[in-house]
N, C-alpha and C positions, 0 to 999 in steps of 0.2 A: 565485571562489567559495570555494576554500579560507579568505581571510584573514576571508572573511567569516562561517566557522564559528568563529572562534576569539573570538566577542563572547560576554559572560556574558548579557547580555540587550537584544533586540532587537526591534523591527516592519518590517515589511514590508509598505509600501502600493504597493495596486497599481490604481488608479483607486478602485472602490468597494469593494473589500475590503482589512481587513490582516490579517497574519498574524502571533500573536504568538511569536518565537522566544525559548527559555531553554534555558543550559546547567544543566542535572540535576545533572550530575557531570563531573568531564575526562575520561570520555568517553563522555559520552551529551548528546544536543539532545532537544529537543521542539518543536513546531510545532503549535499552535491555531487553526484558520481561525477565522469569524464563524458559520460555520453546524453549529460544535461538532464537529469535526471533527479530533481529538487524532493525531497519531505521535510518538512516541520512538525515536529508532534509536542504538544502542550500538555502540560499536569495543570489543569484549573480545578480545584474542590476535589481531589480524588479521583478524576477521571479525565482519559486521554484522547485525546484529539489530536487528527493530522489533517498535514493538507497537503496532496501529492502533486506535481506538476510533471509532467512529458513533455516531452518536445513534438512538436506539430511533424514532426516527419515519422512519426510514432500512431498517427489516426489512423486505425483500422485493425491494426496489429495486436491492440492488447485483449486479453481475457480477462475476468475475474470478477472479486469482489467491483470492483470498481467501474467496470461496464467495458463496453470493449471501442469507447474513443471512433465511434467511426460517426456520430451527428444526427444517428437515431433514436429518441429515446423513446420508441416503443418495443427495442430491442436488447434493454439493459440487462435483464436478468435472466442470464443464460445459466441453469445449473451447469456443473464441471460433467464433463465428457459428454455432452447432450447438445445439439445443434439448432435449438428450437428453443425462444425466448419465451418465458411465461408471460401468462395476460397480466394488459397493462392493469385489468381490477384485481388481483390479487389483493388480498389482506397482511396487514404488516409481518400476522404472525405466520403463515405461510411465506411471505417470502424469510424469513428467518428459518424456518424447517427446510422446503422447498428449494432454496436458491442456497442460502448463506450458509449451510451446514455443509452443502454438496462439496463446496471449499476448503473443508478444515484438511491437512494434511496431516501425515503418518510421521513419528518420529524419523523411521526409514526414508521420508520423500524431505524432510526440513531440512532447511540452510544451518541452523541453529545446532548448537550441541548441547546435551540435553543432563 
């Protein structure tokens, strides 16, 4: 996977979808699905940064880490399988127990092969 970060510019098919990869900068990628679906993730100092974008016909639909896009932000931090946002006082380290861990998935549940 590594050498395959280091292409300036790439696609990725995968039956009926590709994906289009481009290097930004040396060191930032980007990744474009078909259904408009942007990330960018940066290596600045040792540490990685993205920045996701959805498509507006996507408000309201998503879950997760990232909140669920529907224009409430007193409703971002919804633990995984739980229908009820935690308060907006929460503490940083509580939402990291509380919310951000509820997230982590099982080698059995990931996209990824291990």
């Amino acid at each position: 996977v590594c050498n395959e970060l280091e292409m300036v510019n790439s696609t990725y098919n995968n039956s009926d979808e590709t994906i289009l990869i481009t290097r930004e900068a040396e060191n930032s990628i980007s990744c474009i699905t078909p259904a408009g679906v942007s990330i960018t993730i940066t290596n600045s100092n040792g540490a990685l940064s993205f920045v996701l974008i959805v498509p507006p016909s996507w408000k309201g639909l998503t879950t997760g880490l990232m909140g669920n896009f529907n224009g409430n932000k007193s409703d971002e931090f919804i633990p995984r399988k739980q229908v009820m946002p935690l308060s907006d006082a929460i503490s940083d380290r509580n939402i990291h127990w509380m919310f951000a861990q509820t997230w982590n998935v099982t080698q059995f549940e990931s996209l990824f092969t291990y």
